[in-house]
C-alpha positions as CSV (number, residue, x, y, z in Angstrom):
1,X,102.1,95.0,97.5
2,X,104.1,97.1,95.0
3,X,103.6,100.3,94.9
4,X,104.4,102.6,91.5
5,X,107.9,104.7,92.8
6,X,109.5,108.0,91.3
7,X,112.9,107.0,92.7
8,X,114.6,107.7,95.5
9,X,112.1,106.0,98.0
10,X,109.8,107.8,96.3
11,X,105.6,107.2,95.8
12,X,103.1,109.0,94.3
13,X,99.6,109.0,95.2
14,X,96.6,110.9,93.8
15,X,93.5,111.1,94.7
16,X,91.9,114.0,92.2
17,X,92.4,114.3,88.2
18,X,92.7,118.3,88.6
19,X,95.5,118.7,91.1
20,X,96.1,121.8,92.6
21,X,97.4,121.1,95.8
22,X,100.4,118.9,95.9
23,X,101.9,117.7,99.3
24,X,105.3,117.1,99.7
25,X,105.9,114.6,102.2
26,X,110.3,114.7,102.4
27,X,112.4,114.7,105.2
28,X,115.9,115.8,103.5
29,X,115.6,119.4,103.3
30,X,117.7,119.6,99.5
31,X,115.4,116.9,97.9
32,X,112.1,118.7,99.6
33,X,113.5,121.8,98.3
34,X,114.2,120.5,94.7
35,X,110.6,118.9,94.1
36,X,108.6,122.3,95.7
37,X,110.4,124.3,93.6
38,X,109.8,122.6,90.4
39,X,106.3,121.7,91.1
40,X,105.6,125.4,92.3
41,X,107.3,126.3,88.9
42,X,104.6,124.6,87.0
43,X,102.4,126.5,89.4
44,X,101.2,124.4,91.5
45,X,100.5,125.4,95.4
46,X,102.9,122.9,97.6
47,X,102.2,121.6,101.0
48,X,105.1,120.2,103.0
49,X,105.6,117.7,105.5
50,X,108.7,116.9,107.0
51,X,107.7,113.6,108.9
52,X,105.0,111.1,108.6
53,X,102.4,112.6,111.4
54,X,102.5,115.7,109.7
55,X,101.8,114.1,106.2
56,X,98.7,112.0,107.9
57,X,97.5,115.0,109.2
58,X,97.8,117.6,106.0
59,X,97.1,115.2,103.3
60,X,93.5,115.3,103.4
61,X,94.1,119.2,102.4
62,X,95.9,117.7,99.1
63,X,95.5,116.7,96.5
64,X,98.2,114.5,95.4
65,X,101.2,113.2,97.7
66,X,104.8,113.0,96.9
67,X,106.2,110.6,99.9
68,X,108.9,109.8,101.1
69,X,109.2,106.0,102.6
70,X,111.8,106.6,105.0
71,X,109.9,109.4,106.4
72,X,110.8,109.9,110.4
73,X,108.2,109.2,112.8
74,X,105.5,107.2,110.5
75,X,107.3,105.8,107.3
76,X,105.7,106.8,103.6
77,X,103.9,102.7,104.2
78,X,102.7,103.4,107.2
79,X,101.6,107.3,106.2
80,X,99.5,104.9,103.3
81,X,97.8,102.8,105.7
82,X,96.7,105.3,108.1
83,X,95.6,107.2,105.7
84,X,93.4,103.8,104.2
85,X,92.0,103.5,107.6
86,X,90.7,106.9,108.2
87,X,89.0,107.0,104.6
């Protein structure tokens, strides 16, 4: 399965049309900085997740996910199919 990247091991998932509340799922602390602070420039309210368990566990409080694949812990495919499995 393909899935649509933003580069850098990057995908994007969304789940609501009028996103307010975008989680950040990044394990590098410069790149995690760099995205929050653009997207919280365009005001939106950021969420951040520095492994995969933590992005399984706040995403349903999002919504839209920026995540990383090489996530520690779960990786951004596995973060995908757990999250397909509890919805």
């Amino acid at each position: 399965m393909q899935l649509p990247t933003a580069g850098w091991g990057l995908v994007i998932l969304c789940w609501n049309i009028l996103m307010e509340r975008i989680l950040v799922a990044e394990d590098d602390p410069q790149l995690a900085h760099l995205v929050t602070a653009a997207l919280q420039h365009q005001g939106y309210t950021i969420l951040l997740a520095i492994n995969g368990l933590d992005a399984v566990e706040i995403a349903p409080q999002a919504d839209l996910m920026v995540l990383d694949l090489g996530l520690p812990g779960l990786g951004g495919l596995e973060v995908i199919r757990e999250l397909r499995e509890a919805d």
